[in-house]
VEXZA-11125 format. One line per 10 residues: their letters; for each residue z, x, y of N, C-alpha, C. Coordinates in steps of 0.2 Angstrom, whole numbers, plus 5000, padded with zeros to 4 digits. Example, Ala and Ser with C-alpha at 12.3 -4.5 7.8 and 13.67 -1.06 7.14 Angstrom:
AS> 5039 5066 4972 5039 5062 4978 5039 5066 4984  5035 5064 4989 5036 5068 4995 5039 5064 5000;
END
This chain:
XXXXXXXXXX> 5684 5827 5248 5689 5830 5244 5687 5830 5237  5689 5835 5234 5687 5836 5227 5692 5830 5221  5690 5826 5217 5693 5824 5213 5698 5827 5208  5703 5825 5210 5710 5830 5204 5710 5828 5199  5706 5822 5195 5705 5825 5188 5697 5827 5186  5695 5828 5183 5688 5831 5181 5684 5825 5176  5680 5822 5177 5678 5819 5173 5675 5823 5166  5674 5817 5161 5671 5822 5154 5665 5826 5154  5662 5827 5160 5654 5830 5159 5656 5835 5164  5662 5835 5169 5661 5842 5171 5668 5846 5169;
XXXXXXXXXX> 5671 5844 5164 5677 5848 5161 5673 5856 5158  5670 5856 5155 5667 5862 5154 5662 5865 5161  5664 5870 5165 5661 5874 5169 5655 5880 5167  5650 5881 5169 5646 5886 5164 5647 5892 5167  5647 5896 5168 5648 5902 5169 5644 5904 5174  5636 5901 5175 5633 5901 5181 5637 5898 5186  5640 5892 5186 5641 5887 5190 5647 5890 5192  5652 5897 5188 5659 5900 5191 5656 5905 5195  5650 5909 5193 5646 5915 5197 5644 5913 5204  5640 5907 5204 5639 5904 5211 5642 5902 5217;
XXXXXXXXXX> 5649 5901 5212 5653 5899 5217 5657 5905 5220  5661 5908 5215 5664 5915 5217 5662 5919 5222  5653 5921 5221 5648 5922 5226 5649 5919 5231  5648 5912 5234 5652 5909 5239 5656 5909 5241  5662 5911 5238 5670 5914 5242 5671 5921 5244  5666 5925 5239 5665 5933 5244 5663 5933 5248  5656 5927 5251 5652 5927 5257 5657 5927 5263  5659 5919 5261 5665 5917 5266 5668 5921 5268  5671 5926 5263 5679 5929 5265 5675 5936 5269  5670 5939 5267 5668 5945 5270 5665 5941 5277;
XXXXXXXXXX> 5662 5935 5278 5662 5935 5286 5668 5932 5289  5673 5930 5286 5679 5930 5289 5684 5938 5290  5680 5940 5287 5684 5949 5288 5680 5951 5296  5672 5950 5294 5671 5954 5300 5671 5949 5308  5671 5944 5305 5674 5938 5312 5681 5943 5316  5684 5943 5311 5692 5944 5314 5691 5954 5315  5688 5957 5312 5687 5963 5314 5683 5963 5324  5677 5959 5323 5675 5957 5330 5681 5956 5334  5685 5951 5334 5689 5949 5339 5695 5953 5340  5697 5957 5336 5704 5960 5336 5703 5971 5334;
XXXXXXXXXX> 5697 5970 5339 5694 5976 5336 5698 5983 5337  5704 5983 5341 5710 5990 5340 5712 5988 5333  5715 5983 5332 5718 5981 5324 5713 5984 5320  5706 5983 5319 5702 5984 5313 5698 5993 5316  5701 5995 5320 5701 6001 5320 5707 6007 5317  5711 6004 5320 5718 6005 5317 5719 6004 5309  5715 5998 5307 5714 5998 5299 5712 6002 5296  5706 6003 5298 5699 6010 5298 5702 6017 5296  5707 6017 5303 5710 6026 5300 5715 6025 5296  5718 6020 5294 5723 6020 5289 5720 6020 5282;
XXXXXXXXXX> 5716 6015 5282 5710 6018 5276 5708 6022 5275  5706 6028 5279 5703 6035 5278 5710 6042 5279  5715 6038 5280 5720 6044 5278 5722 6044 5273  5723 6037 5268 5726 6037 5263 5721 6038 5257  5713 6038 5259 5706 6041 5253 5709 6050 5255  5712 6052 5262 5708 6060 5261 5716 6061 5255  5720 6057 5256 5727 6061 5253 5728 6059 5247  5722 6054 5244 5725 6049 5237 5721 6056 5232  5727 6057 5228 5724 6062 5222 5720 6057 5216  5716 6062 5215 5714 6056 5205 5714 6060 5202;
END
């Protein structure tokens, strides 16, 4: 478990170290999309057309 308070050498984050990890929670989250698209796959079909009716009908 991470420490809730930050010591003084890692209070300042560097901007690589927020990139890397961000990148690390899109990985996760986009295999936890297509996990749950595998197993519930009417659901993430039925997602599918509701995403592509709402693209043919959204004006710009």
């Amino acid at each position: 478990m991470p420490e809730t308070e930050p010591s003084v050498d890692s209070e300042e984050e560097t901007a690589a170290q927020r990139r890397a990890r961000r990148a690390q929670f899109l990985r996760d989250l986009n295999e936890a999309r297509e996990l749950r698209d595998r197993v519930q796959p009417r659901r993430a079909r039925a997602a599918r057309m509701r995403q592509q009716m709402w693209m043919r009908t959204f004006r710009w």
